[in-house]
N, CA, C and O atoms as a MOPAC input file, in Angstrom:
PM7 MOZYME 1SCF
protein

 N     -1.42300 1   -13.43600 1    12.69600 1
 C     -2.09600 1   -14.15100 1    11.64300 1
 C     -1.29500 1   -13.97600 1    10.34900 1
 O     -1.23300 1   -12.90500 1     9.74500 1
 N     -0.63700 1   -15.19600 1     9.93900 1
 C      0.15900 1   -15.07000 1     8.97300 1
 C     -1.54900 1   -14.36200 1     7.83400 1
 O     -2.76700 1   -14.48900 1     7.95800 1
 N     -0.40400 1   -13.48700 1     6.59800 1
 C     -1.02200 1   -13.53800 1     5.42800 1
 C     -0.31900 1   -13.41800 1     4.22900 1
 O      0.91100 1   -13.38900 1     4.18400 1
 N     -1.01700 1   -13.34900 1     3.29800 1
 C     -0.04500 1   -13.28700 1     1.74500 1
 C      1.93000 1   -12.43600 1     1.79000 1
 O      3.06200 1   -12.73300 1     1.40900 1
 N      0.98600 1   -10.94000 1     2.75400 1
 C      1.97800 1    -9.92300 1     2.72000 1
 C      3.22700 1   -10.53000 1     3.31300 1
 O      4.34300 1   -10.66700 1     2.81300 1
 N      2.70900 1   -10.89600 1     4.64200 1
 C      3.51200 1   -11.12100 1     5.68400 1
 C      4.42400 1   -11.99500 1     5.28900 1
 O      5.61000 1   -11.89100 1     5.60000 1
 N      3.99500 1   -12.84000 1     4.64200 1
 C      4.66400 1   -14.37800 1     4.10700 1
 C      6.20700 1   -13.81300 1     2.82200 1
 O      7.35300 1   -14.11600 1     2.49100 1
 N      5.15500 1   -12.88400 1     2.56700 1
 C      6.35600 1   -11.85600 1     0.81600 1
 C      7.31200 1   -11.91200 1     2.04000 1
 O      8.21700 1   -12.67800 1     2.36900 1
 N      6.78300 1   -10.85700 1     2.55700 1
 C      8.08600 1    -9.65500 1     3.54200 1
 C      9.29600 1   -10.54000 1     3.97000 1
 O     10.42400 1   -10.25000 1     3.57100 1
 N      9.00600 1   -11.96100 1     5.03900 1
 C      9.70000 1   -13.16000 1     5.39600 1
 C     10.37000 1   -13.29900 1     3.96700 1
 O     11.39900 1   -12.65800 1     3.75100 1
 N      9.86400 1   -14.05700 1     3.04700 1
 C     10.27900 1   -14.47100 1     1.83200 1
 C     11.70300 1   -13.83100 1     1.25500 1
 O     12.67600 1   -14.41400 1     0.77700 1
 N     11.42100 1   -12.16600 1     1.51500 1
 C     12.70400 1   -11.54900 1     0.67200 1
 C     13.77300 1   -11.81000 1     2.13000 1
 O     14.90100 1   -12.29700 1     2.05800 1
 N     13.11900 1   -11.37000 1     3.36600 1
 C     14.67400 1   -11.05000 1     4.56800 1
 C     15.07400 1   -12.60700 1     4.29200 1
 O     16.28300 1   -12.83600 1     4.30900 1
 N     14.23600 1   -13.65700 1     4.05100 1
 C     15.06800 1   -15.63800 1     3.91900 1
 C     15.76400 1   -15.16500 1     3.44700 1
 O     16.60200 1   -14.52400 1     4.08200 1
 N     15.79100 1   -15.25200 1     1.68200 1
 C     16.41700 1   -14.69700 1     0.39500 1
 C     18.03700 1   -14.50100 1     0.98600 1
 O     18.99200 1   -15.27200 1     0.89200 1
 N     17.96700 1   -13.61500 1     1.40700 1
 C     18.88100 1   -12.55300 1     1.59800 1
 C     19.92500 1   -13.29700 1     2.24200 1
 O     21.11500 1   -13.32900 1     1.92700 1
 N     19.21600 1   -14.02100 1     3.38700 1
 C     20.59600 1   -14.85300 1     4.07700 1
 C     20.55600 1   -14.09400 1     5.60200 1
 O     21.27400 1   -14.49300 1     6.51900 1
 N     19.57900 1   -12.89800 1     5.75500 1
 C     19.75800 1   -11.86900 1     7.07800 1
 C     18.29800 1   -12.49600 1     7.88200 1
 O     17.23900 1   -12.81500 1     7.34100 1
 N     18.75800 1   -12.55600 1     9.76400 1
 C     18.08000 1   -13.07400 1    10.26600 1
 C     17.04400 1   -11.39500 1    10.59300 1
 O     17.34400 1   -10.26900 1    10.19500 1
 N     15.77600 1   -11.82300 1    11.46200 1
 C     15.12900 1   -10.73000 1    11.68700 1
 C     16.39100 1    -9.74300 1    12.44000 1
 O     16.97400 1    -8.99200 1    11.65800 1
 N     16.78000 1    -9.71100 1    13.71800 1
 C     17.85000 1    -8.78100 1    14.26300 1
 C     18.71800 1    -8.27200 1    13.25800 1
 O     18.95500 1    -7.07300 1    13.40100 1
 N     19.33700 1    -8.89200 1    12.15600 1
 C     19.84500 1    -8.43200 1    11.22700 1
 C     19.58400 1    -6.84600 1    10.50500 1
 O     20.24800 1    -5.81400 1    10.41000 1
 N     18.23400 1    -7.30300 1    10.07400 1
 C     17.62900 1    -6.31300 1     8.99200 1
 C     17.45700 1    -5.66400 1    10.34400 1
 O     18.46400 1    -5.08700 1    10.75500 1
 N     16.53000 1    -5.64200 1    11.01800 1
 C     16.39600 1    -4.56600 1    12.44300 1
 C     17.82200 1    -3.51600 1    12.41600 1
 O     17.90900 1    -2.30000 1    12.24800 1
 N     18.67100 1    -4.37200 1    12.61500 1
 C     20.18100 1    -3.63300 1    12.58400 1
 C     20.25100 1    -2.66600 1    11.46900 1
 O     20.50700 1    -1.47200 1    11.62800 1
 N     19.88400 1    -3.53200 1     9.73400 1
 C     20.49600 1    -2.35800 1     9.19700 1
 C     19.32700 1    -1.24800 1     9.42500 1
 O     19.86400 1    -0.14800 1     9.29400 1
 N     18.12400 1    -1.11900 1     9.67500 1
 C     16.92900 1    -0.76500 1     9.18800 1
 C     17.16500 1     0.93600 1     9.93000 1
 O     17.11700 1     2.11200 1     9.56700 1
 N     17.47500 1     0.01200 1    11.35300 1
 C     17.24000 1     0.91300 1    12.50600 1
 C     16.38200 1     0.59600 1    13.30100 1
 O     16.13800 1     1.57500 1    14.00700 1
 N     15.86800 1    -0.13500 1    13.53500 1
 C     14.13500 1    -0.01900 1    14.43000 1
 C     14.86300 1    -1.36200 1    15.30100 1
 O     16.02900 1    -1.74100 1    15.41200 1
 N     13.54100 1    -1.86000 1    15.84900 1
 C     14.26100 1    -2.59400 1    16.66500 1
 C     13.67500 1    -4.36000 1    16.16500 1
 O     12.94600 1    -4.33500 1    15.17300 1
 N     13.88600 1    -5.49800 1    16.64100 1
 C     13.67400 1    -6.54600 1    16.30000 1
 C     12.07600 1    -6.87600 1    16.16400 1
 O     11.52300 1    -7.49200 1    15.25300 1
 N     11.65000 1    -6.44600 1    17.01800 1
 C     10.20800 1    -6.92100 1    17.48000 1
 C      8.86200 1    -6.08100 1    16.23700 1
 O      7.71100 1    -6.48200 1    16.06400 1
 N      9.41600 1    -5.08400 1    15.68100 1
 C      8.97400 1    -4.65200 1    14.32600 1
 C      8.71800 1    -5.04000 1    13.60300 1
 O      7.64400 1    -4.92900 1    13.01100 1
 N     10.17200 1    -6.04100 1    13.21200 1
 C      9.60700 1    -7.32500 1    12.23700 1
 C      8.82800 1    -8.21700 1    12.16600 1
 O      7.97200 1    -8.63800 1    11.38800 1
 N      9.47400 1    -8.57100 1    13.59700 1
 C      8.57600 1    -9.95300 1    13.88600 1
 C      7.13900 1    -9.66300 1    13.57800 1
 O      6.46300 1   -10.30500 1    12.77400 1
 N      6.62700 1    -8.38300 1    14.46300 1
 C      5.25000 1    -8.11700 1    13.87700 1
 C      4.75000 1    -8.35100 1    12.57900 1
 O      3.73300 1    -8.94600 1    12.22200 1
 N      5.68000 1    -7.75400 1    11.89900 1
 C      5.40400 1    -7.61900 1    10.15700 1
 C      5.16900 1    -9.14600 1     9.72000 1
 O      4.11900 1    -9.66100 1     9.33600 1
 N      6.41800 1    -9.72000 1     9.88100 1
 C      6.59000 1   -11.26500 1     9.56700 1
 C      5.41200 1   -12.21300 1     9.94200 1
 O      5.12300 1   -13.28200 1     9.40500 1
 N      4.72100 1   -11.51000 1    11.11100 1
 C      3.25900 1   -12.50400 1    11.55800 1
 C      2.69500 1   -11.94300 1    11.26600 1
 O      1.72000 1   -12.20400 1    11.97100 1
 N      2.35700 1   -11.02400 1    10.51600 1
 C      0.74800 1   -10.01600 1     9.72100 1
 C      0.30300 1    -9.59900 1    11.06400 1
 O     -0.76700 1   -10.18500 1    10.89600 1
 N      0.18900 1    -9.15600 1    12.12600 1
 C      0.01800 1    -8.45200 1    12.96800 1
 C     -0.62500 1    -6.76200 1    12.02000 1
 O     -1.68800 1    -6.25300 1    11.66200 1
 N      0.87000 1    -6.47200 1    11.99100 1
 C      0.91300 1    -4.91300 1    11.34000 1
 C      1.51200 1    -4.85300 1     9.74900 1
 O      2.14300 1    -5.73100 1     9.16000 1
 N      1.20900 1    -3.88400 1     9.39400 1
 C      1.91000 1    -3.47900 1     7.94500 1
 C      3.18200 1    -2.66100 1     8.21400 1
 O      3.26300 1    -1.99400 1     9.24600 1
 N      4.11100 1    -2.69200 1     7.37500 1
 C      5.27600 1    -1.85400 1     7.89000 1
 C      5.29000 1    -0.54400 1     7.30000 1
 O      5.18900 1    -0.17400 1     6.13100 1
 N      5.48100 1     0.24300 1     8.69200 1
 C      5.15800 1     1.74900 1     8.31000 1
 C      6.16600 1     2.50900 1     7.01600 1
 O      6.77200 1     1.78600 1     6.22600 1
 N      6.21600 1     3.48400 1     6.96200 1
 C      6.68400 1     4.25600 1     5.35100 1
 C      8.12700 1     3.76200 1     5.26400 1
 O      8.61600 1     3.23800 1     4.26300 1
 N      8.92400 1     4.04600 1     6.73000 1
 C      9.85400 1     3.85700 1     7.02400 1
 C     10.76900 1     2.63000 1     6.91400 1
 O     11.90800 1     2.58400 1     6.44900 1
 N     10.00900 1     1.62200 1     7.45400 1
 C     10.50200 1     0.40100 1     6.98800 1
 C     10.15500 1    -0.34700 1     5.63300 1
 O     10.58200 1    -1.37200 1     5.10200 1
 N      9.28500 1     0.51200 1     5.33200 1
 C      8.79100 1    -0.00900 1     3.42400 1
 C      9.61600 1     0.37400 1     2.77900 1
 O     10.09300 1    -0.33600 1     1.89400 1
 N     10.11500 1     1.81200 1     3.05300 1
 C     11.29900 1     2.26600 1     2.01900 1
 C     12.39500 1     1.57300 1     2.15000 1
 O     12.65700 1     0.95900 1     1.11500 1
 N     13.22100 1     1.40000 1     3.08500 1
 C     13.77600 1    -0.11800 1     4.23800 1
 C     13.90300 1    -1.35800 1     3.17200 1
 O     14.78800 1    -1.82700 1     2.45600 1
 N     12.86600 1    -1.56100 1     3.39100 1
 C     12.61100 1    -3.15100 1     2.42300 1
 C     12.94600 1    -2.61200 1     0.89500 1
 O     13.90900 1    -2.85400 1     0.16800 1
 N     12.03300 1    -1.96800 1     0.73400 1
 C     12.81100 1    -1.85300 1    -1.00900 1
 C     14.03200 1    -1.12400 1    -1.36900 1
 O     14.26400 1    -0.82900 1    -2.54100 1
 N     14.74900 1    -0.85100 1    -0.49100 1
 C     16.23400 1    -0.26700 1    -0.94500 1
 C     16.98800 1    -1.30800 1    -0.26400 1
 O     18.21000 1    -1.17000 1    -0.31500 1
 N     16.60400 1    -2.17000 1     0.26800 1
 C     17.44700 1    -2.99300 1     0.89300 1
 C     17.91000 1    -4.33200 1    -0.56500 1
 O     18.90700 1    -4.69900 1    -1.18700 1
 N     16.03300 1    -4.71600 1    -0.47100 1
 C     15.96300 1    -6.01400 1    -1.46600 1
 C     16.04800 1    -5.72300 1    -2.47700 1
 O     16.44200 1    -6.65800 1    -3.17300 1
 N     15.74200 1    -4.16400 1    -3.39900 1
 C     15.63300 1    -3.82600 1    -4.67000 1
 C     14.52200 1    -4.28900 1    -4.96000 1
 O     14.57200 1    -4.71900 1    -6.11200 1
 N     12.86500 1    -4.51900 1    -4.20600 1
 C     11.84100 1    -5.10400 1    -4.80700 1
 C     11.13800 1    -3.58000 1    -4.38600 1
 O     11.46600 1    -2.87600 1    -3.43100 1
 N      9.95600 1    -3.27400 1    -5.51400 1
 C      8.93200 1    -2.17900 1    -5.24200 1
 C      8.30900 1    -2.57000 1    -4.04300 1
 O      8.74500 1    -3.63200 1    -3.59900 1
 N      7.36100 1    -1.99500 1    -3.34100 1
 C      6.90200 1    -2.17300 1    -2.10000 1
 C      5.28800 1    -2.61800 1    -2.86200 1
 O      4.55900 1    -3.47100 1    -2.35600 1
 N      4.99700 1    -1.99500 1    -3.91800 1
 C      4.10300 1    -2.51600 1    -4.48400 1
 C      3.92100 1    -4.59100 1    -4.58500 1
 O      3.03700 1    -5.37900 1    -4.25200 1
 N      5.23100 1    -4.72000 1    -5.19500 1
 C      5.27900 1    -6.00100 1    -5.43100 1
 C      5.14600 1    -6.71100 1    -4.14500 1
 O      4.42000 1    -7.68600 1    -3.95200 1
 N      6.01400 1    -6.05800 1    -3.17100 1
 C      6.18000 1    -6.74700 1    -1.60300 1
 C      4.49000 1    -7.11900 1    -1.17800 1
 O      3.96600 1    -8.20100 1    -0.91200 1
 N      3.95800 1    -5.81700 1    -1.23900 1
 C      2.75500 1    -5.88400 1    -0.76800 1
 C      1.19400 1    -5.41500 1    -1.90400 1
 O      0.49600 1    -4.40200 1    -1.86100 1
 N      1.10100 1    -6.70200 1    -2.87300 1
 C      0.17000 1    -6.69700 1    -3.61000 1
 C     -1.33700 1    -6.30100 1    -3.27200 1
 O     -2.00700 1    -5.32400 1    -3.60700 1
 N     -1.67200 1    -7.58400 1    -2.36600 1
 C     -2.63000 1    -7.35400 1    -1.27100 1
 C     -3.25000 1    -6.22100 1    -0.78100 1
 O     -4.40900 1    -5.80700 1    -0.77500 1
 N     -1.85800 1    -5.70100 1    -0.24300 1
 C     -2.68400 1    -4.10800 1     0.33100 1
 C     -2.93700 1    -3.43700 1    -0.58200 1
 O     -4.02300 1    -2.85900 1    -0.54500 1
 N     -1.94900 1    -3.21200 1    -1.90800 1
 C     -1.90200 1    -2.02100 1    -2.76900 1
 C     -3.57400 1    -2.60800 1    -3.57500 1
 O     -4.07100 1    -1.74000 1    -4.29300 1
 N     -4.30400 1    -3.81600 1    -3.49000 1
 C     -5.63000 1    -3.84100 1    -4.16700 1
 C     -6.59700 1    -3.45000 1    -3.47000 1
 O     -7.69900 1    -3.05300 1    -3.85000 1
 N     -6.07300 1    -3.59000 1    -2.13400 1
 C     -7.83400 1    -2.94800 1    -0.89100 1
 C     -7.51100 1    -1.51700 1    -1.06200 1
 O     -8.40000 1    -0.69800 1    -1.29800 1
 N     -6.16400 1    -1.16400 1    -0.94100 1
 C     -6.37200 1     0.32500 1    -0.94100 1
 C     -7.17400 1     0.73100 1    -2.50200 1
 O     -8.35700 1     0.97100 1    -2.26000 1
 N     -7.03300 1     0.79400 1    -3.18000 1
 C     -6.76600 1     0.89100 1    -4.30400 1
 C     -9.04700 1     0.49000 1    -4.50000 1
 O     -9.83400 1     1.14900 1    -5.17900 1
 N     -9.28700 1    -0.44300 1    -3.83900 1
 C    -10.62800 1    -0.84900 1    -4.01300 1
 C    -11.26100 1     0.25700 1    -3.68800 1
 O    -11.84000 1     1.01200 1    -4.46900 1
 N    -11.09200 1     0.44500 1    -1.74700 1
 C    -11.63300 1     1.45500 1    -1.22400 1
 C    -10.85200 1     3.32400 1    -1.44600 1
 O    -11.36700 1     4.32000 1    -0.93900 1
 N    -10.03800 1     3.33300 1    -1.99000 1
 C    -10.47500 1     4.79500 1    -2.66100 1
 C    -11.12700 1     4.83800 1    -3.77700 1
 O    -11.40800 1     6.01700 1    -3.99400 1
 N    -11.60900 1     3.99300 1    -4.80100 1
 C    -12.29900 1     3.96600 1    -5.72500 1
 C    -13.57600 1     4.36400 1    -5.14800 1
 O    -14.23100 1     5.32500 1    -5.55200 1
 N    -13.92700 1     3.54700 1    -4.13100 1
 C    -15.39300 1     3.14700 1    -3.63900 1
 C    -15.57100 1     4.61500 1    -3.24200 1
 O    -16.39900 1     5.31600 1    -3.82200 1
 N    -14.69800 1     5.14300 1    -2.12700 1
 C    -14.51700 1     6.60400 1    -1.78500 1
 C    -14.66300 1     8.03500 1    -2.96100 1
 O    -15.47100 1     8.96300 1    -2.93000 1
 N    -13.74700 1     7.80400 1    -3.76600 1
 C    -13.79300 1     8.45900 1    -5.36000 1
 C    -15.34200 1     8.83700 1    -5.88500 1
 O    -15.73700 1     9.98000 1    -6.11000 1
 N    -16.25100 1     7.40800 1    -6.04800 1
 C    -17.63200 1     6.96200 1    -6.53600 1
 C    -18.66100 1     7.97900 1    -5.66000 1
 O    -19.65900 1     8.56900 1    -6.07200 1
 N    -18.01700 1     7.97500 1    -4.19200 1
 C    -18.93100 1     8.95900 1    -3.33800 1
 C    -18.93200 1     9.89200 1    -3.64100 1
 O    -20.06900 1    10.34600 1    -3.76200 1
 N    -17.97100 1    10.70400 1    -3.92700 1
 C    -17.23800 1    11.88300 1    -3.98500 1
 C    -18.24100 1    12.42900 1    -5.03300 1
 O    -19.13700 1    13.26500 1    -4.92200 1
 N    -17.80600 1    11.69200 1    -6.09000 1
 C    -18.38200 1    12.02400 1    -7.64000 1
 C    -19.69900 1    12.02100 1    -7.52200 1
 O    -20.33400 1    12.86000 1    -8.16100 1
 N    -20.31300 1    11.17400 1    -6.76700 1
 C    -22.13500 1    11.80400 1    -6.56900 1
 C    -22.32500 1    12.80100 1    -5.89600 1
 O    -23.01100 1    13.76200 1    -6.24700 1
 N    -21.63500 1    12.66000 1    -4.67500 1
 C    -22.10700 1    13.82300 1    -4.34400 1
 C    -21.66000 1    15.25700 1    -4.91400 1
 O    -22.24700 1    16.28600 1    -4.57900 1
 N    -20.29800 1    15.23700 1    -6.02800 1
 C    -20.37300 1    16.54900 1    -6.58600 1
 C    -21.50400 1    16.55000 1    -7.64100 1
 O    -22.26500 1    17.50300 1    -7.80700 1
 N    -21.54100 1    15.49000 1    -8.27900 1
 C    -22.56000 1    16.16400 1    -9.34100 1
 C    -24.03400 1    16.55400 1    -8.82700 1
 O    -24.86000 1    17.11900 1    -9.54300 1
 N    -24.17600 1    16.30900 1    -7.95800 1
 C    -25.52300 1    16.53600 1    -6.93500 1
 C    -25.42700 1    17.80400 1    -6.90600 1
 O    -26.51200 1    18.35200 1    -7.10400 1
 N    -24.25300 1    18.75000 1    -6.67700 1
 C    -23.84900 1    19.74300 1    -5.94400 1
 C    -24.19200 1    20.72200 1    -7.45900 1
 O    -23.51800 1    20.38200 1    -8.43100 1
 N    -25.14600 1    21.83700 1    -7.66500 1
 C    -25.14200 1    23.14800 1    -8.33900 1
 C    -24.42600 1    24.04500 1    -8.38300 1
 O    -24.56700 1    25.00100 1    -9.14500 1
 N    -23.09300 1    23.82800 1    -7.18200 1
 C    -22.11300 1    24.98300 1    -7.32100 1
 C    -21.23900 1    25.13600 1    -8.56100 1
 O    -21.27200 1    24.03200 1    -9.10600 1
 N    -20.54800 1    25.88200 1    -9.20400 1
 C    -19.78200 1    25.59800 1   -10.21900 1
 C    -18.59400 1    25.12400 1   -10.12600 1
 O    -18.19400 1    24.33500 1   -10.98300 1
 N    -17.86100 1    25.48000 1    -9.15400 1
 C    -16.56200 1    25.26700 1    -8.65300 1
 C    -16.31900 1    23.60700 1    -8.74700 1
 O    -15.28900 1    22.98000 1    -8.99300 1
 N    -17.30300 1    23.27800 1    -8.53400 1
 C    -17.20300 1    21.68800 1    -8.66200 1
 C    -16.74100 1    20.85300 1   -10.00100 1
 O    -15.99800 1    19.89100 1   -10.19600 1
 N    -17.32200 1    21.46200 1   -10.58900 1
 C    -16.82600 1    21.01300 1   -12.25700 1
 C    -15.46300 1    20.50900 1   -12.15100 1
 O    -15.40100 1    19.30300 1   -12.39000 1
 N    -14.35000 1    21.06400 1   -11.86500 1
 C    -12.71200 1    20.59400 1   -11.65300 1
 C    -12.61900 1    19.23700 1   -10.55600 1
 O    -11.99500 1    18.18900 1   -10.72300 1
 N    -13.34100 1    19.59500 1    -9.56200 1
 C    -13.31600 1    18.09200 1    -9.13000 1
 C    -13.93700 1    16.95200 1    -9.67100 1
 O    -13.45300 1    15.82100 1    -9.72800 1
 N    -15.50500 1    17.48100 1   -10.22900 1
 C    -15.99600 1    16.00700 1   -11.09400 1
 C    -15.13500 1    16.18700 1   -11.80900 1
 O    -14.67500 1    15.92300 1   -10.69800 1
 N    -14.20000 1    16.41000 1   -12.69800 1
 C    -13.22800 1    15.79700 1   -13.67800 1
 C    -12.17500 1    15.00200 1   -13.20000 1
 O    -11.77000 1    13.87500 1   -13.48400 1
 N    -11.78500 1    15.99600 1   -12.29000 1
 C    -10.84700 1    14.42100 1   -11.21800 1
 C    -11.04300 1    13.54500 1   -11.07200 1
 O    -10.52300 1    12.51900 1   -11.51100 1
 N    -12.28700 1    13.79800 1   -10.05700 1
 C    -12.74400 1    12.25100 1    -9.49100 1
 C    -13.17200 1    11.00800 1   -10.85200 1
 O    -12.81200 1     9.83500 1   -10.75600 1
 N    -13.85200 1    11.45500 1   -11.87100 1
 C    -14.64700 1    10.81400 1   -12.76600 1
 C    -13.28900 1    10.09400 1   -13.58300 1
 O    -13.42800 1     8.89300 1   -13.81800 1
 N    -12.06000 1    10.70200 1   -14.00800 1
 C    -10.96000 1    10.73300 1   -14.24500 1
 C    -10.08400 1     9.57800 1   -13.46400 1
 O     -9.51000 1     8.62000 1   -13.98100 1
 N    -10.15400 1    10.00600 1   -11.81500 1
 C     -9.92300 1     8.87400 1   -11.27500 1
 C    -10.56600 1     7.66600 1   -10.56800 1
 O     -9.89100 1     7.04500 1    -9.74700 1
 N    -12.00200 1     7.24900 1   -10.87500 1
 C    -12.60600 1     6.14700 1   -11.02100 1
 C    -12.27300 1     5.54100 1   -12.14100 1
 O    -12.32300 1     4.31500 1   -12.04500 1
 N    -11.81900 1     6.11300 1   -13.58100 1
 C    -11.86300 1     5.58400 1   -14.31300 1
 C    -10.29300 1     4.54700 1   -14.27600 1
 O    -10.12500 1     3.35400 1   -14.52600 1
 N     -9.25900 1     5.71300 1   -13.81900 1
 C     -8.27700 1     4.85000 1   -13.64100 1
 C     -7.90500 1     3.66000 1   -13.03200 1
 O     -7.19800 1     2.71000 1   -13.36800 1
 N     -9.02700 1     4.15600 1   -11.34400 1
 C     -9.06800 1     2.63300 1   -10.65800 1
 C     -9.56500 1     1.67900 1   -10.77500 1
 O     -9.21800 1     0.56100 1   -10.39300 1
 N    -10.55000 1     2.04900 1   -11.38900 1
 C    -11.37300 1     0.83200 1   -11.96600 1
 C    -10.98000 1     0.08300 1   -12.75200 1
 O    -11.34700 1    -1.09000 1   -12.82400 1
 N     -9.74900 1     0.90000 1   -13.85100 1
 C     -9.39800 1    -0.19100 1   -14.99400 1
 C     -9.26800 1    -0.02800 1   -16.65900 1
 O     -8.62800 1    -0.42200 1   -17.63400 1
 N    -10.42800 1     0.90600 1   -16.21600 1
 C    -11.02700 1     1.33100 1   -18.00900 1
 C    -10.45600 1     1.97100 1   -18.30000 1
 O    -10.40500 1     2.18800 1   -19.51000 1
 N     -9.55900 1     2.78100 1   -17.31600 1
 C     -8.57900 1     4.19900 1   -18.61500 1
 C     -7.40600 1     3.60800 1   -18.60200 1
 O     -6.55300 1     4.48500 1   -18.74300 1
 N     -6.90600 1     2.52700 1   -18.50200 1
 C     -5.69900 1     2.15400 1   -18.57100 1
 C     -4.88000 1     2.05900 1   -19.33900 1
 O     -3.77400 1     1.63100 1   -19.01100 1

C-alpha cells in the first residue's frame, strides 16, 4: 500500500539516478528491502534510515514526516498517562518524573516550543 513515506523514500533513490538493486548494493541489504519500503509494506529499519540519509543528505525526519507525527502523537498520549498516574502516586520519588513527563507533554504538544 503505497503511502506518503513510501512515495518520499522512491522520490529521493529516482532523484539520484540509482535503480532499487543499486542502493541495495551500496546499502548492503538485499533488493527486496526496498522494494518493501518503496510499497509501504514496512518502514526502513535504523539501518537503512541511516542508509538513506547519508546516502541522499536528507534527515530521516524529512524522509519520513508521517511517522515522525504518529510517533510523536502516541508518546505524548503515553507521556499524558504517565503523568496521571504519577501525580496520583503519594510517593515522593515521583516528583522528578512528574517534571519530566509534564516537561515533556509540553514539548510534544507544542506549547514549550
Amino acid at each position: 500500500m503505497l503511502n506518503a513515506n513510501s512515495i518520499r523514500l522512491r522520490a529521493c533513490r529516482k532523484r539520484s539516478g540509482l535503480d532499487q538493486a543499486e542502493l541495495a548494493t551500496l546499502v548492503g541489504r538485499n533488493i527486496h528491502s526496498f522494494a518493501s519500503f518503496e510499497r509501504g509494506q514496512f518502514l526502513p529499519d535504523t539501518q537503512s534510515l541511516i542508509a538513506y540519509e547519508t546516502i541522499f543528505d536528507i534527515p530521516a525526519a524529512s524522509m519520513l514526516p508521517d511517522t515522525k507525527t504518529s510517533v510523536r502523537r502516541a508518546c505524548y498520549l503515553r507521556a499524558k498517562r504517565l503523568l496521571k498516574r504519577c501525580n496520583a502516586s503519594p510517593l515522593q520519588h515521583t516528583r522528578y518524573k512528574v517534571e519530566f513527563l509534564d516537561a515533556l507533554c509540553r514539548r510534544l504538544d507544542g506549547s514549550d516550543v
